[in-house]
DRENROMI-830403 format. One record per residue (C-alpha): y, z, x. Coordinates in steps of 0.05 Angstrom, whole numbers, plus 5000, padded with zeros to 4 digits. Each point is the difference from the previous one (the first is absolute). Layout:
// residues N
<y Y, z Z, x X>
...
***
This chain:
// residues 246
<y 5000, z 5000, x 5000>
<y 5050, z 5018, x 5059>
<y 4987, z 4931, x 5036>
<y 5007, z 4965, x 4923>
<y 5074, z 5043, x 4996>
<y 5010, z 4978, x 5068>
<y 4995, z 4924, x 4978>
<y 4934, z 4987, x 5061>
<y 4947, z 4992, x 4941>
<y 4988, z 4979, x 4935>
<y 4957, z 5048, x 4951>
<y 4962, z 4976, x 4940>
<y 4981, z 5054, x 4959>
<y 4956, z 5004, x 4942>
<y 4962, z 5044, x 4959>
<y 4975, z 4937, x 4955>
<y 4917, z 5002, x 4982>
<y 5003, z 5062, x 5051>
<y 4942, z 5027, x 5026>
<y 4989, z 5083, x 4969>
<y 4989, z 5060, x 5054>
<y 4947, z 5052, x 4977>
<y 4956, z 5059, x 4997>
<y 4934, z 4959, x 4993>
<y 4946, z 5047, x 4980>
<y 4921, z 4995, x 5016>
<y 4979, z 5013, x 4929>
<y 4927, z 4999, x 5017>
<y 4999, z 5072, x 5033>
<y 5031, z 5068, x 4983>
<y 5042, z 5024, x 4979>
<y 5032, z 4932, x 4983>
<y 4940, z 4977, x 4959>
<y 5026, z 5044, x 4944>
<y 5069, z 4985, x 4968>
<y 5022, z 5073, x 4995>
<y 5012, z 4995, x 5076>
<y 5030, z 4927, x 5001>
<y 5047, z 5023, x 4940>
<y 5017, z 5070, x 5024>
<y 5012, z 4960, x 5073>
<y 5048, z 4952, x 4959>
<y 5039, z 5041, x 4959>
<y 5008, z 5044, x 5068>
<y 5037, z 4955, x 5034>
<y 5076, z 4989, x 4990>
<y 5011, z 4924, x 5015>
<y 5067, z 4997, x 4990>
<y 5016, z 5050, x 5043>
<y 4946, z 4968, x 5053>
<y 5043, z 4933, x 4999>
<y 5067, z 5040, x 5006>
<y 4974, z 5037, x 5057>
<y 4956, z 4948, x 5039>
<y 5028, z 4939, x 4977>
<y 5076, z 5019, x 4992>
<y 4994, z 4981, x 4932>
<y 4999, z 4927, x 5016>
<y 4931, z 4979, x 4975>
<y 4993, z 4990, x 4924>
<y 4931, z 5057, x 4975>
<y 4948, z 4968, x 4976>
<y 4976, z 5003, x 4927>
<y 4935, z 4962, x 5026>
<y 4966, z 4957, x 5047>
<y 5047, z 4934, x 4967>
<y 5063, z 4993, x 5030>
<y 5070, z 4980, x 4956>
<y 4988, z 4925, x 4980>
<y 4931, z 5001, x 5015>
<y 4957, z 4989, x 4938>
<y 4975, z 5063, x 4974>
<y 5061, z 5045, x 5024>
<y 5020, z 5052, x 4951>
<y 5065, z 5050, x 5012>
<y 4956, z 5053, x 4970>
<y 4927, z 4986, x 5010>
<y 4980, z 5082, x 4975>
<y 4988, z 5022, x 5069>
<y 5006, z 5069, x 5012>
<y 5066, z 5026, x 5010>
<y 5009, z 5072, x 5044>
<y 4987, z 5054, x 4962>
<y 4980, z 5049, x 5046>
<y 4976, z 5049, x 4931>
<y 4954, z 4943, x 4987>
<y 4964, z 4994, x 5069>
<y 4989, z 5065, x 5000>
<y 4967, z 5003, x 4933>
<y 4954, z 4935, x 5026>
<y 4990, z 5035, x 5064>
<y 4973, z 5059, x 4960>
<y 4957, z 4953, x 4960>
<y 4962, z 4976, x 5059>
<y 4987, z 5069, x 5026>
<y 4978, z 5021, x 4935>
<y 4948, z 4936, x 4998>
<y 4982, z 4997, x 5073>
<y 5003, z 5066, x 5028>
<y 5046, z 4978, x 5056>
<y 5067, z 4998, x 5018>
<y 5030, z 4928, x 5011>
<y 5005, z 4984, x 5071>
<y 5006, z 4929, x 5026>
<y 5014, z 4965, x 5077>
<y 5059, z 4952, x 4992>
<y 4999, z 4942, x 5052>
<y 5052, z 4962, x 5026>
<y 5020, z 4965, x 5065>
<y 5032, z 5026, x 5054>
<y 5068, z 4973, x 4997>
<y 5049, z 5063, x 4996>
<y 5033, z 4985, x 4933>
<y 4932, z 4985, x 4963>
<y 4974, z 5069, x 5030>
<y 5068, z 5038, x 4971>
<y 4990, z 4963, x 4928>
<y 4928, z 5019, x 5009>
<y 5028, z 5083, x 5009>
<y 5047, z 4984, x 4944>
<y 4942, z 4989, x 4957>
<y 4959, z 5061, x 5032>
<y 5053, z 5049, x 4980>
<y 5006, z 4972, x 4930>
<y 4926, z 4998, x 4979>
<y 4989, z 5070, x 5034>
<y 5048, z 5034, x 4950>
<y 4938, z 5004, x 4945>
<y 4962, z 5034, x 5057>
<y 4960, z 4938, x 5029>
<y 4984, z 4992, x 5066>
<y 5028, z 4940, x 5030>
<y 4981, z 4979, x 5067>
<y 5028, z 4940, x 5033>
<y 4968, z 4953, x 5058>
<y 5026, z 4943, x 5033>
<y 4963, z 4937, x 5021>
<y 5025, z 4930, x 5025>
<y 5010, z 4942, x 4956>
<y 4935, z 4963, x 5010>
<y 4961, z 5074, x 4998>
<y 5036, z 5012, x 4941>
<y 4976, z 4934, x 4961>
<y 4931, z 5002, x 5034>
<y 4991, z 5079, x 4971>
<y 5021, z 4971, x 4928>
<y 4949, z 4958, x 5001>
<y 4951, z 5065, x 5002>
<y 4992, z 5055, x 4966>
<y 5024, z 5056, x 5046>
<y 5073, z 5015, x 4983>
<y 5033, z 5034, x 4938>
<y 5066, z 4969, x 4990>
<y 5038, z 4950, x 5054>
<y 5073, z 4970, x 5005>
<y 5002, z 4921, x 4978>
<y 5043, z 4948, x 4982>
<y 4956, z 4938, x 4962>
<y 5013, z 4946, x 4935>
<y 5061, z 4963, x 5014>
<y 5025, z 4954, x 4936>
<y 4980, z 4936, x 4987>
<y 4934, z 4986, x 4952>
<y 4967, z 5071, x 4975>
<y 4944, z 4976, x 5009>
<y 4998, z 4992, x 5070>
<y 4993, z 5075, x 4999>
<y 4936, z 4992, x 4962>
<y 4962, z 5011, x 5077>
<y 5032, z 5069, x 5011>
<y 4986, z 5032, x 4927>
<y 4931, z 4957, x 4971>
<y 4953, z 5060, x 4998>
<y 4949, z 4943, x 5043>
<y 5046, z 4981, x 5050>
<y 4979, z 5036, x 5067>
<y 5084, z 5002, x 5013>
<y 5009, z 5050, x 4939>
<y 5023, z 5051, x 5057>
<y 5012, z 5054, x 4951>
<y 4922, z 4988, x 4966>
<y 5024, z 5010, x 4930>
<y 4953, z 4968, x 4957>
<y 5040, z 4988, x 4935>
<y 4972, z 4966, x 4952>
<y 5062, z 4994, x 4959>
<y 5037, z 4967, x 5064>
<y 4938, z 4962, x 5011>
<y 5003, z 4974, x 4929>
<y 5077, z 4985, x 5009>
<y 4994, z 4960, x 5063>
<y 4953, z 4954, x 4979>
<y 5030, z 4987, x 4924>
<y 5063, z 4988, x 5059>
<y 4974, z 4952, x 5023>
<y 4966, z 4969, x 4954>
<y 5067, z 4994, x 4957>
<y 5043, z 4938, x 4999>
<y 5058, z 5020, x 4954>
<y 5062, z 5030, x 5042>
<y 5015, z 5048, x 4947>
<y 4932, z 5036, x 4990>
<y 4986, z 5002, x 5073>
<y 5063, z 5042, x 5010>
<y 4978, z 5047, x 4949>
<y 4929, z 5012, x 5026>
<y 5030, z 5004, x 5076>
<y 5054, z 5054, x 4960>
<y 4937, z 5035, x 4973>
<y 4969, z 4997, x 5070>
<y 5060, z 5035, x 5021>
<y 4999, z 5055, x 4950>
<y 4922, z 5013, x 5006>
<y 5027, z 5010, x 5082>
<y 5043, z 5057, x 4977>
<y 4962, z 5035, x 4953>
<y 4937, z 5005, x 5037>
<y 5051, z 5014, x 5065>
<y 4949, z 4962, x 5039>
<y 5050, z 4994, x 5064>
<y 5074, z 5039, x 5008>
<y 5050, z 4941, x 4999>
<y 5059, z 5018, x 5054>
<y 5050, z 4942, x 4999>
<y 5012, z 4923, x 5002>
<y 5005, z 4968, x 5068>
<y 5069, z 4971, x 5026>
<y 4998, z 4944, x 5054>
<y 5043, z 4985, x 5056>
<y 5002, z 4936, x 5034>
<y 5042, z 4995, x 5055>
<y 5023, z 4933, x 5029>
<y 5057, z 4963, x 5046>
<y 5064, z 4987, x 4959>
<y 4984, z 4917, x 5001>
<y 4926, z 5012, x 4974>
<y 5004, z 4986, x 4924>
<y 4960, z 4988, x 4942>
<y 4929, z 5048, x 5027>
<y 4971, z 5005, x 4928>
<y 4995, z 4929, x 4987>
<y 5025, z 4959, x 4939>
<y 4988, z 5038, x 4935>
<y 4936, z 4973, x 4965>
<y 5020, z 4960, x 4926>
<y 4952, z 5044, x 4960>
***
């Protein structure tokens, strides 16, 4: 930004089919395989106050995994807002049904301000008494470890805009890249009817219903929208190409 004021570069900046940072959770282990603990972990955590104070406030929060003008996007998908009464009443709930307190490894790369959002989170979630601990791993580690089964809950950023369906590899119960492992057979049913559907209008409304079935089943913690900087020489012009006619 200082070189841009300074008049050496040009910026392009965009939030536009953005990309969504998250909590992904492994949903085929405890505690996460029971929605008391995703929802108590959801409600726990203040979002707005995570984008003010890691973000500055300059990211838009994220009502769910589809970006503003993406199809699907909602302003108010039903995902848990903080309600720190609430989390502790789900937190109780999974006690009550498991016998355990919630306690969960957060992963995240190394990089210094991913490691502070990642303590941001830890001091949140451990206000209903959970145990957070947090690990770090390097960026190929971290997406090799997603593939298995060993890790709780990890730092992500996935499912830029364009076609919903091209997410239908990351959240089809069969597809081995379902990181998370949820095996939703409402989603399931949804991505293929998706797909399947050639009318503009419906397929918005099931990809909005995907969207909602996200939220209330709190399958992932959606953090913010991704904003992109590209950086150039004042006489470079034009970098995203002609706009496309439909």
């Amino acid at each position: 930004r200082m070189e841009k004021d300074n008049g050496k570069v040009s910026v392009d900046e965009s939030d536009k089919f953005a990309e969504v940072n998250y909590i992904m959770s492994n949903v085929s282990k405890p505690p996460f395989d029971n929605i008391n603990a995703r929802l108590a972990a959801a409600y726990a955590l203040d979002r707005k106050s995570f984008n003010e104070v890691r973000n500055l406030g300059l990211m838009q929060v994220a009502s769910g995994p589809f970006a503003e003008g993406s199809v699907g996007y909602l302003k108010d998908a039903g995902f848990p807002q903080y309600n720190l009464d609430k989390a502790k009443e789900y937190s109780a709930k999974y006690t009550a049904e498991t016998g355990q307190p919630i306690e969960i490894t957060v992963l995240s790369t190394p990089d210094p301000s991913t490691v502070k959002s990642a303590q941001f989170i830890q001091e949140q979630v451990e206000k209903i008494g959970a145990k957070v601990n947090l690990k770090t791993l390097e960026q190929a580690q971290l997406i090799s470890t997603a593939l298995g089964n060993d890790w709780n809950a990890l730092s992500w950023r996935n499912h830029p805009g364009g076609a919903p369906d091209l997410q239908y590899v990351w959240w089809h119960s069969n597809m081995p890249t379902n990181f998370g492992k949820f095996k939703d057979p409402e989603i399931d049913r949804l991505l293929e009817t998706g797909r399947a559907e050639p009318d503009p209008a419906k397929q918005k409304s099931i990809y909005e219903d995907l969207n909602k079935r996200f939220a209330s089943q709190a399958w992932n913690i959606w953090l913010n929208w991704t904003i992109w900087d590209v950086a150039t020489a004042t006489d470079v012009h034009g970098i995203y190409g002609p706009d496309l006619p439909s």
